[in-house]
N, C-alpha and C positions, 0 to 999 in steps of 0.2 A: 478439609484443609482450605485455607482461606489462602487467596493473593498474593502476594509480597506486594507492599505499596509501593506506587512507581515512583522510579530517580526524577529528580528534578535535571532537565537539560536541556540548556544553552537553547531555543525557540530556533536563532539563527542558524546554529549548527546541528538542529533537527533538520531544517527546510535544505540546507547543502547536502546531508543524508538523501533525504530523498530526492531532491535534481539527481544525485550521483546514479542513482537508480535508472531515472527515466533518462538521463546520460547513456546509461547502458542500453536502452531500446526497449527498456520494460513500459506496458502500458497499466498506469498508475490508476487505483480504487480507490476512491474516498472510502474508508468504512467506520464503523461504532461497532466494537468489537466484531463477529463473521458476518452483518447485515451492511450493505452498502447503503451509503448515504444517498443517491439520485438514482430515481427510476431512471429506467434506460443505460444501465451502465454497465451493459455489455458492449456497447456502442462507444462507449466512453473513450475520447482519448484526448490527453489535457497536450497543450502547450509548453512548452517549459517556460512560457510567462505565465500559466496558468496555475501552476503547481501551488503556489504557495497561498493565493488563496482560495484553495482547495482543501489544502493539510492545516487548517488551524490547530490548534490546542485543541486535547481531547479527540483528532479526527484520529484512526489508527489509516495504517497502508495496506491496501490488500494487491495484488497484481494480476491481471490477465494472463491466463497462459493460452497456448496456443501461435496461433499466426499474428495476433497483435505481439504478442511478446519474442518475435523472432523464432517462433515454434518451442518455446520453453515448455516442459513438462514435469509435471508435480507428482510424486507418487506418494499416494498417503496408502501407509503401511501399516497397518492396524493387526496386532496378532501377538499373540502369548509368546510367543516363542522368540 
C-alpha cells in the first residue's frame, strides 16, 4: 500500500500549528519522517522564535516526552487484539 499524497497547506498556518504545540509546553523535534534532524536532540529545546526556522517545508514534528514535555507519555500499543 502506497501513501496518500500530502495536502497542500497554508506554510503560515502550519508554523501557527506548531507554536500552538510548543504553546502547550511540548518540546518540539525537527524530524524527516522517525529520524531527527540535529544530533543532540535529546537536549533539543527550540525557542518559540526558533520554531519556525526549524519546521521548514518537508521537516515533520516529532515531540519529547517525558519531563521536557511536562511529563507527557506515549503508549505505543502494538497487538492483534
Amino acid at each position: 500500500m502506497t501513501a496518500a499524497p500530502a495536502l497542500p497547506i497554508n506554510i503560515s498556518a502550519r508554523i501557527e500549528a506548531i507554536l500552538a504545540l510548543h504553546d502547550r509546553g511540548l518540546a518540539l523535534v525537527p524530524a524527516r519522517g522517525k529520524q531527527p534532524v540535529h544530533k543532540g536532540w535529546q537536549n533539543l529545546r527550540l525557542t518559540r522564535a526558533e520554531v519556525a526556522e526549524h519546521f521548514t517545508e518537508g521537516v515533520d514534528v516529532g515531540v519529547l516526552t517525558g519531563e521536557p514535555s511536562g511529563w507527557l507519555v506515549d503508549v505505543d500499543q502494538d497487538c492483534d487484539d
